[in-house]
C-alpha positions as CSV (number, residue, x, y, z in Angstrom):
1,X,-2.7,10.5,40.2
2,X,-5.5,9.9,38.0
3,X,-7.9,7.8,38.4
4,X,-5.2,5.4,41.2
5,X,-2.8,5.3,38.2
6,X,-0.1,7.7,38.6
7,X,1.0,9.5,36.0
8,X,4.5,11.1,34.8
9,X,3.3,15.1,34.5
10,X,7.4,16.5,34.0
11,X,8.0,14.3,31.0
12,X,5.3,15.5,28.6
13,X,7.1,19.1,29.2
14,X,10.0,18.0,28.8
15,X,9.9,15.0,26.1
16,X,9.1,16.3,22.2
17,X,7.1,15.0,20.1
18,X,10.2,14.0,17.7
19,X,11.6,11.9,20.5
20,X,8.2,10.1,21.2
21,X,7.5,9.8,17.4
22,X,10.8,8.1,17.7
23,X,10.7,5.6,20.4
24,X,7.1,4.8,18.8
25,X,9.1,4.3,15.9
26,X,11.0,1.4,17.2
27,X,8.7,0.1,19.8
28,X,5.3,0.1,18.5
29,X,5.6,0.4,14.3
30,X,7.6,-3.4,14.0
31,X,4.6,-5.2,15.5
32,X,1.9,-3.2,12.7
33,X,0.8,-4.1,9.3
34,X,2.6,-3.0,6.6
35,X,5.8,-1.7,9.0
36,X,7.5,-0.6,6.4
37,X,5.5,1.6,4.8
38,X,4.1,2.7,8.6
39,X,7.9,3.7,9.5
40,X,8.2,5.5,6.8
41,X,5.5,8.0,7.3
42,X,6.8,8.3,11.0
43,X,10.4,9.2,9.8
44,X,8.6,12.0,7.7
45,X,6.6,13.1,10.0
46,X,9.7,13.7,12.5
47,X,11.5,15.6,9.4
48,X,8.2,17.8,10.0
49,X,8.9,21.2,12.4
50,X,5.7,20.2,14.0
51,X,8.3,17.5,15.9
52,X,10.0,19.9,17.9
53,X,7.2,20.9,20.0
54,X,7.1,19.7,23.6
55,X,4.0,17.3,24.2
56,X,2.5,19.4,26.6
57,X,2.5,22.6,24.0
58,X,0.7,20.8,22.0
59,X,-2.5,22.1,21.8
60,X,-5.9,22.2,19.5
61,X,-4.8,25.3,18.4
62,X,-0.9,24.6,17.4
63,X,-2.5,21.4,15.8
64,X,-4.8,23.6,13.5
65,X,-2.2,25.9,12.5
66,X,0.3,22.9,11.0
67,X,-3.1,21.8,9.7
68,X,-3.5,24.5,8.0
69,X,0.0,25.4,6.8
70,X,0.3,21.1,5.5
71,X,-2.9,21.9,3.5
72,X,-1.8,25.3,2.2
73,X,1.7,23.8,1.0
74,X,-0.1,21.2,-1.3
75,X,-0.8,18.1,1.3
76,X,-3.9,16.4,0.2
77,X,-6.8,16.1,2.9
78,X,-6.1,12.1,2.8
79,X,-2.3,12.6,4.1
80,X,-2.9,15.3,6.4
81,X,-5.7,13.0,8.0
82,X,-2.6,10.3,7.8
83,X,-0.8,12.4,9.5
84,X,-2.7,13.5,12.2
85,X,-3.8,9.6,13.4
86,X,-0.3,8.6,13.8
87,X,0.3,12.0,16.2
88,X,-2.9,10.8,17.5
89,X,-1.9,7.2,18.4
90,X,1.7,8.0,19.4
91,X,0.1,10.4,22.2
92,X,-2.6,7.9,23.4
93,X,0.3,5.5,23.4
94,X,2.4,7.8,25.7
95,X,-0.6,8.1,27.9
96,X,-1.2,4.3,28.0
97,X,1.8,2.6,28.3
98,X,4.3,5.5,29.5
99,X,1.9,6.6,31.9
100,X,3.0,10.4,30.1
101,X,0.5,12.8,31.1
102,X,-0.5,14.2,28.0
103,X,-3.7,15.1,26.6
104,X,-5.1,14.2,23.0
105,X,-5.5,17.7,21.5
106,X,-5.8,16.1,17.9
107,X,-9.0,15.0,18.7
108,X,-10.5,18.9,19.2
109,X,-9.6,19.9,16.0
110,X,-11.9,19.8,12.4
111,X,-10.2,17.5,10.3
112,X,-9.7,18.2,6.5
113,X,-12.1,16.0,4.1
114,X,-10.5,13.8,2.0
115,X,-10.9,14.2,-2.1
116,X,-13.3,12.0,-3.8
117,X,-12.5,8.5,-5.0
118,X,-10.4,8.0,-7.8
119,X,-12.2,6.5,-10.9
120,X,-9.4,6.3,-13.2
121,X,-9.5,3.4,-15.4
122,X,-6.6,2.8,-18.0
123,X,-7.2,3.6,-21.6
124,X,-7.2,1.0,-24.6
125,X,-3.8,1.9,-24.9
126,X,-2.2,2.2,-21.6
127,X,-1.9,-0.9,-20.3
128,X,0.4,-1.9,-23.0
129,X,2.4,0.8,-23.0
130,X,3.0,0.7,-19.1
131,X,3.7,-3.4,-19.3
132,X,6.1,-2.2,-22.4
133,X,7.8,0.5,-19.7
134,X,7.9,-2.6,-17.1
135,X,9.6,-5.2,-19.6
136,X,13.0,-6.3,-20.3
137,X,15.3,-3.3,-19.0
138,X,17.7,-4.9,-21.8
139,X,15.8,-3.4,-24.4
140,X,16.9,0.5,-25.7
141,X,15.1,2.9,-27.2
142,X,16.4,6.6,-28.9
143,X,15.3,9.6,-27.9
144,X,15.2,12.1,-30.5
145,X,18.5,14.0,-29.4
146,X,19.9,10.3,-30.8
147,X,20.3,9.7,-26.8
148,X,20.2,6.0,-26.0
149,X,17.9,5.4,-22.9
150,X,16.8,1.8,-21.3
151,X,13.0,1.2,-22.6
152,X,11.9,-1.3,-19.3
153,X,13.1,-1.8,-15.7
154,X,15.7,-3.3,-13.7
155,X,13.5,-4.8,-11.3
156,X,12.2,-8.0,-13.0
157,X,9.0,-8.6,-10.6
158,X,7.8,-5.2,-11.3
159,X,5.9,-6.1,-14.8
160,X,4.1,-9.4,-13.5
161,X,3.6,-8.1,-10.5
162,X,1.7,-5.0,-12.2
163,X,-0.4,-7.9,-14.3
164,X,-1.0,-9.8,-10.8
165,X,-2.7,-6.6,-10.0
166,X,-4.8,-6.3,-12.8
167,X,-6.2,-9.6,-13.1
168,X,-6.6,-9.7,-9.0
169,X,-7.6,-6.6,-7.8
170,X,-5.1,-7.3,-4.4
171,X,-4.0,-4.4,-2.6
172,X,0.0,-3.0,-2.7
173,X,0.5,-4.7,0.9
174,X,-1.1,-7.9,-0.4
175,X,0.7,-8.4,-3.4
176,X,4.3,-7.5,-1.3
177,X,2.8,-10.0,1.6
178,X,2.4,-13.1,-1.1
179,X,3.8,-16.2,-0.4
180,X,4.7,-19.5,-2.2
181,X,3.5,-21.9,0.0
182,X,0.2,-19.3,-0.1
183,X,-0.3,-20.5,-3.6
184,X,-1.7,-23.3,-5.3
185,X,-1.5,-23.0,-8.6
186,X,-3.7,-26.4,-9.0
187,X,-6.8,-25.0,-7.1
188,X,-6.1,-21.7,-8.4
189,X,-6.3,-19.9,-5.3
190,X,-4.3,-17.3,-3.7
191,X,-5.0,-17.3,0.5
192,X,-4.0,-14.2,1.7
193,X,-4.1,-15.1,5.9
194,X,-3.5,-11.1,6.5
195,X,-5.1,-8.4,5.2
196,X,-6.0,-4.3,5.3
197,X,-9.4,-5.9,7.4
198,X,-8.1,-7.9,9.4
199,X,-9.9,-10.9,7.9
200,X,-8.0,-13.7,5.9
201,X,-9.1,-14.4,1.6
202,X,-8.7,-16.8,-1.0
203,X,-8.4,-15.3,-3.8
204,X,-9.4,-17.0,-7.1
205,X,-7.0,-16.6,-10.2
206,X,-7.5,-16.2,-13.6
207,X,-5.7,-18.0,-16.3
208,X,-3.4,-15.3,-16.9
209,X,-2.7,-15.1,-13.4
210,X,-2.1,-18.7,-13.4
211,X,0.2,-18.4,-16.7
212,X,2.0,-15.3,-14.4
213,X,2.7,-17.2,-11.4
214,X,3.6,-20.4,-13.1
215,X,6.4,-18.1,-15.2
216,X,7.6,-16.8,-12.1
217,X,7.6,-20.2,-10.2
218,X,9.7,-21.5,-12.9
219,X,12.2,-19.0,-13.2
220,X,12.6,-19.0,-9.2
221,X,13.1,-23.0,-8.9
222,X,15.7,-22.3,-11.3
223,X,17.1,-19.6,-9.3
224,X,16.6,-21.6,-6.0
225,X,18.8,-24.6,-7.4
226,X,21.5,-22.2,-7.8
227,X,21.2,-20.2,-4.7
228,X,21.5,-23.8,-3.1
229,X,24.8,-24.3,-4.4
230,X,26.2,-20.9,-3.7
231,X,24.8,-20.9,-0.1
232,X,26.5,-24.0,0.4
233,X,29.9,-23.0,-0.4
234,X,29.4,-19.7,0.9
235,X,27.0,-20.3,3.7
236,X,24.7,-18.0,2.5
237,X,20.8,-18.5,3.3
238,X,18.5,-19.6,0.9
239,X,15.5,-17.5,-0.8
240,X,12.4,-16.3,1.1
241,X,9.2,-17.6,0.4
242,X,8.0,-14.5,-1.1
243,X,6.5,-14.8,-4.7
244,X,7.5,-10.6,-4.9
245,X,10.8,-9.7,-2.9
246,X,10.4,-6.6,-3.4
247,X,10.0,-3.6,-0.6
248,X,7.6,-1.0,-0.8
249,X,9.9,2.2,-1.3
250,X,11.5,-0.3,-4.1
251,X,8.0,-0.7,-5.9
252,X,7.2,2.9,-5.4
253,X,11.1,4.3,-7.1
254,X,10.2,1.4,-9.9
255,X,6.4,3.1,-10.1
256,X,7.5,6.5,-10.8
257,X,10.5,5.7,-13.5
258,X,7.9,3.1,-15.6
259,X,5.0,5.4,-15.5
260,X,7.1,8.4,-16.9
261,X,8.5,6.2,-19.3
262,X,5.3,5.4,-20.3
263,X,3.7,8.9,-20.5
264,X,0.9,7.7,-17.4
265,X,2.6,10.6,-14.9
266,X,-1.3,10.8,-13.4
267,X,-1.5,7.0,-12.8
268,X,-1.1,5.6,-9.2
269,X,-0.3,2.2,-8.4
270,X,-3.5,2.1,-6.4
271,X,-5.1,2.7,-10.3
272,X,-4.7,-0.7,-10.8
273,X,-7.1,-1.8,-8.2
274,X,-9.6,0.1,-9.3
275,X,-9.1,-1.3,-13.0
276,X,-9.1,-5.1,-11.7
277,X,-12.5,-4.5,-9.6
278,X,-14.5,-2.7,-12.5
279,X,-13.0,-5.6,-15.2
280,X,-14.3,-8.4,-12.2
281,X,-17.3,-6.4,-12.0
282,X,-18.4,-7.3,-15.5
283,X,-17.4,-10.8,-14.8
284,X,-18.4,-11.4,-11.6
285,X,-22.0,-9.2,-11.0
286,X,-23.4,-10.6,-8.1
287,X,-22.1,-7.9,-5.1
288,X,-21.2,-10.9,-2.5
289,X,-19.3,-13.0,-4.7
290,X,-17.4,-10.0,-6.2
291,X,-16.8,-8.6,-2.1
292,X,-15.5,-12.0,-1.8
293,X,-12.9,-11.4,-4.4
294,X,-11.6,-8.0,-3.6
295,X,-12.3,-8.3,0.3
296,X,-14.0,-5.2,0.5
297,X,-16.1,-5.2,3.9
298,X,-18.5,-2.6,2.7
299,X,-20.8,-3.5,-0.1
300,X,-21.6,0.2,-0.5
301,X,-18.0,0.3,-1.7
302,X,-18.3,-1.9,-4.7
303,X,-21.4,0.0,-5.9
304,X,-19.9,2.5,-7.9
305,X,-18.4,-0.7,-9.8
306,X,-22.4,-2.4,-10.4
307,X,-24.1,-0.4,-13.2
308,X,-27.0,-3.1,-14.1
309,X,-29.2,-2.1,-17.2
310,X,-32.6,-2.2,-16.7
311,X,-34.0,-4.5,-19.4
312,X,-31.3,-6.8,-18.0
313,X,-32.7,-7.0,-14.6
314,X,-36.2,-6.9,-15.8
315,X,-35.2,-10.4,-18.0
316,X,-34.3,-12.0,-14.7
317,X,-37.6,-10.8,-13.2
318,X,-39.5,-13.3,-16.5
């Protein structure tokens, strides 16, 4: 019993931490933001030999060690810390709703510190070559073995997706969460009703994410009005709604190839987030406004992005 509440004391020496991972997996993970990407990092942390420990031998100092052994084989602090939340919130899980009697050993360990922020910004150059690596997957180039090898990508919503992200500043999950009936191309507003803060945005668009969005929309309706046809002879169902069916794993497989391609193998898709806020920066300089935008909570956040000159703020002083 603890506390009136009585709790299972066999099953956390019994159960492993693979077979909880697991059922959290399927019972919890569904309901979450960004699922997909969340059930992912589950299914690798059960391919992990940390997994086949029983609950209850899971203690502060077993923690440390595959701390330090994820940290010694190349993890980055960031992931390891990734890591150790989900073991943490699959064992306060079993506690809660299992009524497992297991303790929380993640919390008595030092957790690794996670790298500095990323400030890379894309060179002159490198935004055309990586929309050249995204275009028509049609196109060939030659290697200089004579070797004929496709110059873009199969996935078509990779390359105005990757401009959506420049001009916006919207996160991966954002961008994958978009909507039609989210977007009114005559206001110019994307509303994004779930986000990384919990807090819904409307995000204003540019003309060239306007000119994106209207390409896409009319290449879809064109798509729909055949899809209608073929789902009524074959009773298939229609389209989604989103403006980027694409899947996370997809983008990330479509990532990799383009930014080889295009010689950027230190360029993250994340990269592209960065860019858009430090270009919206220069447009937009008033912290609120530009918070509004990217939906960053913390203003101390955008700060690295706001690098008034001091003549310039003494001319608004008169």
């Amino acid at each position: 019993m603890d506390r009136g509440v009585w709790r299972d004391r066999s099953s956390a020496e019994t159960t492993t931490l693979y077979a909880l991972l697991d059922r959290y997996r399927l019972d919890v993970v569904p309901s979450q933001k960004g699922a997909e990407t969340a059930a992912l990092r589950v299914r690798t942390l059960m391919g992990d030999p940390i997994a086949q420990y029983r609950l209850a031998a899971l203690s502060p100092l077993v923690l440390a060690e595959w701390r330090d052994r994820r940290l010694a084989a190349g993890a980055k602090g960031s992931t390891v810390n990734r890591e150790l939340n989900i073991v943490s919130a699959v064992l306060n899980w079993a506690r809660r709703e299992l009524m497992i009697e297991v303790e929380n050993s993640v919390s008595g360990i030092r957790r690794p510190k996670d790298p500095p922020a990323r400030n890379r910004r894309l060179e002159v150059d490198e935004e055309s070559r990586l929309l050249t690596a995204l275009g028509d997957h049609s196109a060939e180039g030659e290697r200089e073995d004579g070797k004929k090898y496709r110059r873009g990508t199969k996935n078509p919503y990779m390359r105005p997706l990757v401009m959506l992200a420049l001009e916006t500043a919207m996160r991966r999950g954002e961008l994958l969460g978009l909507t039609w009936p989210n977007v009114d191309l005559r206001r110019r507003v994307a509303h994004l009703p779930d986000t990384k803060n919990g807090e819904a945005r409307d995000v204003p668009l540019s003309s060239r994410a306007v000119a994106v969005l209207e390409d896409l929309k009319a290449k879809r309706d064109e798509q729909q009005k055949a899809t209608k046809v073929t789902a009524l002879r074959r009773q298939k169902p229609a389209m989604d709604d989103r403006v980027f069916p694409v899947t996370p794993n997809a983008l990330k497989l479509s990532w990799v190839r383009a930014t080889k391609r295009a010689g950027l193998d230190d360029l993250h898709f994340h990269d592209l987030r960065h860019e858009a806020t430090s270009r919206l920066a220069e447009k937009v300089p008033n912290l609120i406004e530009l918070a509004a935008i990217t939906g960053h909570k913390d203003l101390r956040m955008l700060k690295r992005y706001y690098h008034p000159r001091a003549e310039d703020l003494a001319a608004k002083l008169g």
